[in-house]
C-alpha positions, 0 to 999 in steps of 0.5 A: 323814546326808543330806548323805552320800546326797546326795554318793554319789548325785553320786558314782555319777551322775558315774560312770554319765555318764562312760560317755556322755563317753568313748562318747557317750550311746546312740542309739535304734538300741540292737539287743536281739540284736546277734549274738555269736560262739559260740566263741572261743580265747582264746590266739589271741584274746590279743595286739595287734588294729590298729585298722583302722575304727571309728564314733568314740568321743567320748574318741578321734576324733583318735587314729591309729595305735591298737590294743588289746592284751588280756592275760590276768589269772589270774582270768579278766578280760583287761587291755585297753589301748587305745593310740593317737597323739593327732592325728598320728603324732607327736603324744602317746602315749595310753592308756586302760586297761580291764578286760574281762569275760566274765559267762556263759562259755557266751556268750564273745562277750558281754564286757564292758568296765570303764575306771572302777571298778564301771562296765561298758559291754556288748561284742560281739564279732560276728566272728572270723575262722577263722585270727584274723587279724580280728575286728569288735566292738561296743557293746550297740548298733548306734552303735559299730563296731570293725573290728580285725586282727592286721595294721597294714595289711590288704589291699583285699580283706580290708579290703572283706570285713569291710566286706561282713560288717558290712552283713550284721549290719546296720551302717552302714559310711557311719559308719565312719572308717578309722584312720591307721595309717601310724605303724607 
């Protein structure tokens, strides 16, 4: 009997620290009130976001031409697929699968996001843009960043705008890296 509680308590302490191998361990900056969006129409919301800039994850810092494809299951989650090129534009395919929740659906920009079963890592999604053509979404702590538009390769402009709405909500966008998506 002891050696089975032995094993489980490997087994869930390999879980909990795989979310630290794929994201890397919380920093101190953890912000209890990272804002939410209040509102989100989730048949725009669906579909392909382009990864334009983000603060590196661990599992995918050489990956370009990424992007996220959420769909819709009937029980209310979202499939999540987070595809990019390993290294260069002709470099492999890779994917890594996720499922995404929404806890309280009178707070939808509160999510949640599982890639290894029984695991969930807080997301936040802090912007959407009015026509949802972009939209910034981060971690449960000020460390990851994610700028994302419907567009493989948005303007100057409104690449500088998001940027401006990401100091505004208190990142530091020294941090991000700008996503190759020349692939595309």
């Amino acid at each position: 009997m002891n050696g089975k509680r032995i094993a489980y308590g490997i087994f869930f302490m390999m879980i909990a620290s795989a979310g630290s191998l794929l994201f890397g361990a919380p920093k101190k900056n953890a912000a209890l009130e990272i804002p939410t969006v209040e509102k989100v129409d989730f048949a725009r919301f669906e579909g392909k976001w382009f990864e334009i800039s983000r603060i590196p994850i661990p599992v995918a810092k050489d990956w370009v031409n990424t992007c996220d494809i959420y769909i819709p299951n009937k029980d209310g989650t979202w499939s999540v697929r987070y595809e990019g090129n390993k290294g260069s534009d002709t470099g492999p395919r890779k994917v890594l699968k996720q499922k995404l929740r929404i806890p309280d659906p009178e707070k939808p920009g509160q999510m949640e996001v599982s890639f290894i079963p029984f695991v969930w890592l807080k997301y936040r999604l802090i912007y959407v843009s009015d026509d949802y053509r972009f939209m910034l979404v981060g971690s449960s702590s000020m460390d990851f960043l994610w700028v994302m538009s419907k567009e493989a390769n948005p303007s100057t402009d409104d690449y500088a705008k998001l940027l401006e709405k990401a100091v505004g909500f208190g990142y530091d966008i020294n941090r991000l890296e700008r996503v190759s998506q020349s692939g595309r």
